[in-house]
C-alpha positions, -999 to 999 in steps of 0.1 A, spaced: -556 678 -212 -544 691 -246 -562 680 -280 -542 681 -309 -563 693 -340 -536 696 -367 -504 680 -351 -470 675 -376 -459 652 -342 -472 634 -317 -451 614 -286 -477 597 -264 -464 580 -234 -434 568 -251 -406 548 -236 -374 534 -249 -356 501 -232 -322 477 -248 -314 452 -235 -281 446 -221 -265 415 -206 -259 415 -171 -227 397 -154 -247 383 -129 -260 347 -140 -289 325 -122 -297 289 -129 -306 293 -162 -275 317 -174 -268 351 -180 -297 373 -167 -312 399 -187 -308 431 -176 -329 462 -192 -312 498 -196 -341 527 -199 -328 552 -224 -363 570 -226 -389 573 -195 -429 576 -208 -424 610 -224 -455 632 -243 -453 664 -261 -469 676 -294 -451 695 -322 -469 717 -347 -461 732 -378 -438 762 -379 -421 751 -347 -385 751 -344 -379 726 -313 -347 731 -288 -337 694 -273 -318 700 -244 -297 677 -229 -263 660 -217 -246 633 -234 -270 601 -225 -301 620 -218 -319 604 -242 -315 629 -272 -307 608 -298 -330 581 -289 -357 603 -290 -349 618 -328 -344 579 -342 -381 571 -326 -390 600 -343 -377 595 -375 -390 559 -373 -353 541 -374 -364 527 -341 -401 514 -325 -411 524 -291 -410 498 -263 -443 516 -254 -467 543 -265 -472 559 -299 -458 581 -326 -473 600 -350 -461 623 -377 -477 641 -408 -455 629 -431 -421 611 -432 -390 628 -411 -357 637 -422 -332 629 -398 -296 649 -399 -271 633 -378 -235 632 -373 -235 597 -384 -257 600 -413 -242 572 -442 -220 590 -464 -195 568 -486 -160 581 -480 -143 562 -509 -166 587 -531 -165 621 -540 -191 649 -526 -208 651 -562 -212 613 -560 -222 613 -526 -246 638 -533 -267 620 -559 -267 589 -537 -281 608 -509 -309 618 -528 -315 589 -541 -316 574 -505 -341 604 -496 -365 594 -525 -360 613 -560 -362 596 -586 -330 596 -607 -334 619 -630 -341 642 -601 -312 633 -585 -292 638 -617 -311 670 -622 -302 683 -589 -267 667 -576 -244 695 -587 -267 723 -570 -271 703 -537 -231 697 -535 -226 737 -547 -254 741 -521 -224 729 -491 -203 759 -503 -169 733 -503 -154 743 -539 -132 725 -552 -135 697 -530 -166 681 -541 -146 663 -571 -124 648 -542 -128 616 -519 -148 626 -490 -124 606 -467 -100 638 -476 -126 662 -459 -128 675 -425 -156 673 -401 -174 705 -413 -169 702 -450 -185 664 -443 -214 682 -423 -223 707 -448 -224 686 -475 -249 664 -448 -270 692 -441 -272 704 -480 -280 665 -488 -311 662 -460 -323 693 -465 -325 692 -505 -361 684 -508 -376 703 -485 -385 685 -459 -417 691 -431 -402 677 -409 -368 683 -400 -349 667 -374 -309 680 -367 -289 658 -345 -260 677 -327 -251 707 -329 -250 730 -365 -210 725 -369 -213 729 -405 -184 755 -401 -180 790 -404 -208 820 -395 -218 826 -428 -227 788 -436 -243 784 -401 -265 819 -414 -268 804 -446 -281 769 -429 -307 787 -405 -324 810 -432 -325 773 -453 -344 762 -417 -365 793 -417 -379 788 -451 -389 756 -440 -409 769 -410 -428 794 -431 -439 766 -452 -455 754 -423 -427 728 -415 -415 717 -385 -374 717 -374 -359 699 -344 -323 705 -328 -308 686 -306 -280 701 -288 -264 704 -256 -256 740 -260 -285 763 -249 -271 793 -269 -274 772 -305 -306 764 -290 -319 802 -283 -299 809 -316 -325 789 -339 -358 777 -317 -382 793 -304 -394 763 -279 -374 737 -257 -376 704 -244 -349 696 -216 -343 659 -217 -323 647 -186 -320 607 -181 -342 599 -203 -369 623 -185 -386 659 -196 -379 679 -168 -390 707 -191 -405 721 -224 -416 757 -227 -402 787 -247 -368 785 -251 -359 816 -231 -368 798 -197 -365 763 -207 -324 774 -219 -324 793 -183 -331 763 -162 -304 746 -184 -277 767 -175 -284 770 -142 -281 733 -137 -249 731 -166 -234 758 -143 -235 737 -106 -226 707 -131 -195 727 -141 -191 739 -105 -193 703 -90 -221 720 -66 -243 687 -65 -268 706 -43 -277 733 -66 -274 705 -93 -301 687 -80 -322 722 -64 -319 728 -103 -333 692 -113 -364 691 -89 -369 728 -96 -377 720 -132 -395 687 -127 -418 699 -100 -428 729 -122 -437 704 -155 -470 691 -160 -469 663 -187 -498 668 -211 -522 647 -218 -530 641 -252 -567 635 -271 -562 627 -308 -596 628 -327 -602 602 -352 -598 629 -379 -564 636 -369 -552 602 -361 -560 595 -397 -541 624 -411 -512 608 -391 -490 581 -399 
């Protein structure tokens, strides 16, 4: 049974389901048919985490950071956070008919500032992305790591506590990936709280220090990312193989060895949380 004291985030018992039409029709007409993108899920994140989120295409990944960031509502269970996310994702709005400068200002002002603060403060967050010349240029004329440093330099402007990064850091070359985690690190020794989701366990050892494995919508594990990352490739590698028996020695290996907490919140820290 784990209490949580002084939480940044809470998941308790948490389940995802859309809907989806079905082919299949009854008396009354199409039947409604229910597709499960999360499973009831717990964990607790604290401050000066950096959290690994392991996991294939369709685990359950992406779901799990828009709950988070409060895009989404739970179909069951209960979020709670310290203060309000910021989510980074590959499909974060940017306008492409406008330059990186402009796009800049309007991201802040989508994050909160106020204008003069985004006025104050648009130039260094676009010089921030380390593209040159081409924040005076359309950003439909960028490639896709100009388009996610400029992303990452917008969300993570105002220093956020909570930190959520959706895919994988392609924000380009080395030195802008080393430039991006030291931004990250900052954050963590301010007591903040970073999540990356990623299906590549090396970014994941690369920048967190703890994992969650997400697999159909299912932790299967969450531990320090040295064993959590292991159990990953192990199962990636009979995936990659197309051994289905190790695959699956790999899945029920992991799942019989996680116990899902159970979480107390005192009344104290349910009213510090949102």
């Amino acid at each position: 049974m784990l209490s949580s004291n002084d939480p940044t985030v809470v998941v308790r018992n948490v389940s995802k389901r859309y809907k989806a039409n079905s082919k299949e029709s009854n008396s009354r007409g199409k039947r409604s048919k229910y597709v499960e993108a999360l499973k009831p899920i717990s964990f607790v994140a604290h401050a000066g985490e950096s959290i690994g989120v392991l996991g294939r295409n369709g685990s359950g990944k992406s779901t799990l950071m828009n709950l988070i960031a409060g895009n989404e509502a739970p179909s069951e269970g209960q979020i709670f956070v310290s203060e309000r996310p910021t989510l980074l994702s590959v499909g974060a709005a940017l306008r492409n008919n406008l330059s990186g400068l402009d796009n800049a200002k309007l991201g802040l002002l989508a994050q909160g500032f106020s204008r003069q603060e985004a006025k104050r403060q648009f130039r260094e967050v676009a010089d921030w992305a380390d593209i040159g010349e081409a924040v005076n240029r359309a950003l439909e004329t960028y490639s896709s790591g100009m388009k996610a440093r400029l992303k990452f330099s917008i969300a993570t402007a105002g220093s956020p506590g909570i930190l959520l990064v959706d895919e994988a850091l392609a924000t380009g070359d080395a030195a802008f990936n080393a430039k991006a985690a030291d931004r990250m690190n900052g954050f963590l020794d301010q007591a903040g709280t970073v999540f990356i989701v990623s299906h590549s366990s090396s970014t994941i050892r690369k920048h967190c220090n703890r994992a969650l494995w997400l697999h159909q919508g299912e932790i299967l594990a969450d531990s320090d990312v040295d064993s959590v990352s292991s159990m990953y490739r192990r199962w990636s590698r009979a995936i990659s193989e197309r051994n289905s028996k190790k695959a699956r020695q790999a899945i029920n290996h992991a799942r019989n060895s996680y116990i899902s907490p159970k979480i107390l919140l005192d009344s104290e820290a349910a009213a510090r949380l949102g």
